[in-house]
N, C-alpha and C positions, 0 to 999 in steps of 0.2 A: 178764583181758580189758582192754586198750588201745582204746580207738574216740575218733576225732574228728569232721570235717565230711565228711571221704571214707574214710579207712580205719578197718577192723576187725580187729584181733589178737586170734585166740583161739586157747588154749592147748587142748588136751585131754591135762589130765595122767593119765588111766587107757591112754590108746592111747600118750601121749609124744609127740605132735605137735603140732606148731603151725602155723596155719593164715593168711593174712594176704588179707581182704575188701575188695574196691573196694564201694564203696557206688554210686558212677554206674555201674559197666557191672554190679552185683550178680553178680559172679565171684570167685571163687579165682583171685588173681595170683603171680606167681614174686618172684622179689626186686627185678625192674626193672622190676615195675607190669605185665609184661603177663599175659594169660590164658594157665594154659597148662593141661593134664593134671593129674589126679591126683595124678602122682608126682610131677611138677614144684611143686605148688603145696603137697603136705604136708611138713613141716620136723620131720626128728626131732628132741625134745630128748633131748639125750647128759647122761647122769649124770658126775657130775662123777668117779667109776672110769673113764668110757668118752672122757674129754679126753686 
């Protein structure tokens, strides 16, 4: 896990996703800060076979 003044990175290495938290609007953001969905905001991580 990564956290500063506004953002949160959390890994969940059992599922393989990583998840990235605004702390002011307390949402799940996309990669350009904004809110979006589910899918949009969970980030699979790829094993390094699956690069």
């Amino acid at each position: 896990m990564f956290e500063n003044a506004r953002w949160r990175i959390d890994a969940d290495m059992v599922a393989g996703y990583l998840r990235i938290y605004d702390k002011r609007t307390k949402k799940n953001v996309k990669l350009n800060g904004l809110p979006g969905s589910n899918k949009e905001t969970h980030f699979k991580i790829l094993k390094r076979r699956e690069m």
